[in-house]
C-alpha positions as CSV (number, residue, x, y, z in Angstrom):
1,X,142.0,-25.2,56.1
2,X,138.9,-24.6,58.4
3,X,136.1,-26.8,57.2
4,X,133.2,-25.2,54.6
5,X,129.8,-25.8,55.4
6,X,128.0,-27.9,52.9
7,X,126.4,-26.0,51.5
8,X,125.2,-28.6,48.6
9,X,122.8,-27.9,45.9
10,X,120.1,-29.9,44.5
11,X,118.8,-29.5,40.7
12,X,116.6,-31.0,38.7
13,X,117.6,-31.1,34.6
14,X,115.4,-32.3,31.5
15,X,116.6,-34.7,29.0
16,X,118.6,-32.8,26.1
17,X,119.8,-30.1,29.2
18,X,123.4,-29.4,29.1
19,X,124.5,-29.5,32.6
20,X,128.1,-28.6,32.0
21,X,130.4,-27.5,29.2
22,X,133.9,-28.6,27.7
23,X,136.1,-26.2,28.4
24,X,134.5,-24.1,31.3
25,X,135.8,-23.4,35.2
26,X,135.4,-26.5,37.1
27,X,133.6,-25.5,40.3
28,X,131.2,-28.0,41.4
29,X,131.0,-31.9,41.2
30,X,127.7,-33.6,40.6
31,X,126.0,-36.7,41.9
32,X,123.5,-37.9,40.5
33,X,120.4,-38.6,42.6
34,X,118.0,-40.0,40.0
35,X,118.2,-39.8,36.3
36,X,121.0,-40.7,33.9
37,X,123.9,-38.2,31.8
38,X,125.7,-38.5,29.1
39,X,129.6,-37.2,28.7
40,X,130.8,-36.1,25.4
41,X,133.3,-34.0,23.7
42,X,133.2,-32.3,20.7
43,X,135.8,-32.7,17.4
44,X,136.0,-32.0,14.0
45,X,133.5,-35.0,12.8
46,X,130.9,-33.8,15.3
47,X,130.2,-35.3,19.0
48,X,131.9,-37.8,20.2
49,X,129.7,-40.4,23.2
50,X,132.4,-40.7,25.6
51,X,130.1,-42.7,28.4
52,X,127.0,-42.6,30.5
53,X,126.5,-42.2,34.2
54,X,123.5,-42.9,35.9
55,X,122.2,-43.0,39.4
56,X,124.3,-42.5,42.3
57,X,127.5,-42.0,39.8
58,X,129.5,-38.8,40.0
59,X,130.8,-36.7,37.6
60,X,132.7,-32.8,37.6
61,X,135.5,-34.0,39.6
62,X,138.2,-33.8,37.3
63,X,138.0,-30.1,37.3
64,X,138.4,-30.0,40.9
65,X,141.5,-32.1,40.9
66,X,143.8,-30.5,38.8
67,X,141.9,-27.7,38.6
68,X,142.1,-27.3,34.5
69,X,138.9,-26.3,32.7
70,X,136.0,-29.0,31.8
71,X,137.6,-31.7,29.5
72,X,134.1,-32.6,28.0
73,X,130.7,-31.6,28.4
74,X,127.7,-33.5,29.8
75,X,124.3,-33.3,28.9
76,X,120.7,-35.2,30.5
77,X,119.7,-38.1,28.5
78,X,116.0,-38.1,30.9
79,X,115.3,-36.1,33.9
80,X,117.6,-35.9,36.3
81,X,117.9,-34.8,39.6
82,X,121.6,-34.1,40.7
83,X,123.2,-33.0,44.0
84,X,125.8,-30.1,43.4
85,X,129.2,-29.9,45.8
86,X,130.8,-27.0,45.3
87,X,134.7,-26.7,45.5
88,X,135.3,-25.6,48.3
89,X,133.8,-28.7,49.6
90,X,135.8,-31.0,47.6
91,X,139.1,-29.3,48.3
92,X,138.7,-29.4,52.1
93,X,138.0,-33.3,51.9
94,X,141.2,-33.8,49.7
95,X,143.2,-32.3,51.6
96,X,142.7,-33.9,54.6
97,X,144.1,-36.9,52.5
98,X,147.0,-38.0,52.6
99,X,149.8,-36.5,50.5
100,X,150.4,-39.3,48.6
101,X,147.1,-40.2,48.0
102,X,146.7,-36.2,46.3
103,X,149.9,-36.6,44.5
104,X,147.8,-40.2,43.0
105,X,144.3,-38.1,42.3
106,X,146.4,-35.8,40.3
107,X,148.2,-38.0,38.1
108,X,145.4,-40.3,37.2
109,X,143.4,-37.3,36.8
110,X,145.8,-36.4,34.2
111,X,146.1,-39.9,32.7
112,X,142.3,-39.7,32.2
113,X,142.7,-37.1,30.4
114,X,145.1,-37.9,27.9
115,X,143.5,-41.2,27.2
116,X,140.3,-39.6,26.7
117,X,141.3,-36.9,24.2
118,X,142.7,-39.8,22.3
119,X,139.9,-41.9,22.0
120,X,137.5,-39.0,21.1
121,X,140.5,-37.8,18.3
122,X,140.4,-41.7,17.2
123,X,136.3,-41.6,17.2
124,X,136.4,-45.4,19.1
125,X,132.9,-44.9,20.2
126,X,131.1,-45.2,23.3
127,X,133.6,-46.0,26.3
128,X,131.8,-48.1,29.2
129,X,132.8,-46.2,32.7
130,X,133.2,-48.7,35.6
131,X,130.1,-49.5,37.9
132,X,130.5,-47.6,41.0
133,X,127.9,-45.9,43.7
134,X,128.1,-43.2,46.1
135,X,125.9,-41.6,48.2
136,X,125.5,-38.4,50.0
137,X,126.5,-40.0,53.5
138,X,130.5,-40.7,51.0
139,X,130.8,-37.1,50.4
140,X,130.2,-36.0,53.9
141,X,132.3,-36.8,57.0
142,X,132.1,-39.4,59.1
């Protein structure tokens, strides 16, 4: 696979701003340079707060994995500046991974999301993500 340029896209979002949609085409993942998100899905008894991500978190790349539609949607919770990689990006860095280690992104991916369709069909409430922080110089190569 011959290597995309990066071609990374910067955008700035206002609180309330719905910066992607359950159930659309995954083709971008998002990190977030300043600012703070919220993910949620929607059921029967209305939205359901899945998490929050804030600076330097990442979020979209679920889509990209497994390459099913946008499990949830997430939405600005104050302004926000995100980067934008688009797929093509992402794909050429996972698959310069090891086999196993794709095989691995894949099945978590899909354990993700079976766990998190059940605890927005149960209604359990916020969900705290883990603490974790990239930067631009992680999604580019070395």
């Amino acid at each position: 696979m011959r290597k995309p340029s990066l071609l990374a896209d910067r955008r700035l979002y206002s609180p309330g701003d719905v910066i992607v949609r359950e159930g659309e085409e995954g083709y971008s993942l998002y990190l977030i340079e300043k600012g703070a998100v919220e993910i949620f899905k929607t059921t029967d008894k209305g939205e359901a707060i899945l998490g929050h991500i804030g600076k330097d978190g990442i979020f979209g790349e679920m889509a990209l994995v497994d390459g099913s539609k946008r499990m949830a949607s997430v939405r600005a919770v104050e302004l926000t500046t995100c980067q934008i990689f688009p797929r093509e990006y992402f794909q050429y860095r996972l698959g310069r991974s090891d086999k196993l280690i794709q095989a691995l992104m894949r099945i978590f991916t899909g354990h993700i999301r079976s766990l998190t369709q059940l605890q927005a069909d149960v209604g359990a409430g916020e969900v705290q993500r883990p603490s974790y922080s990239f930067t631009q110089k992680d999604m580019l190569d070395d």
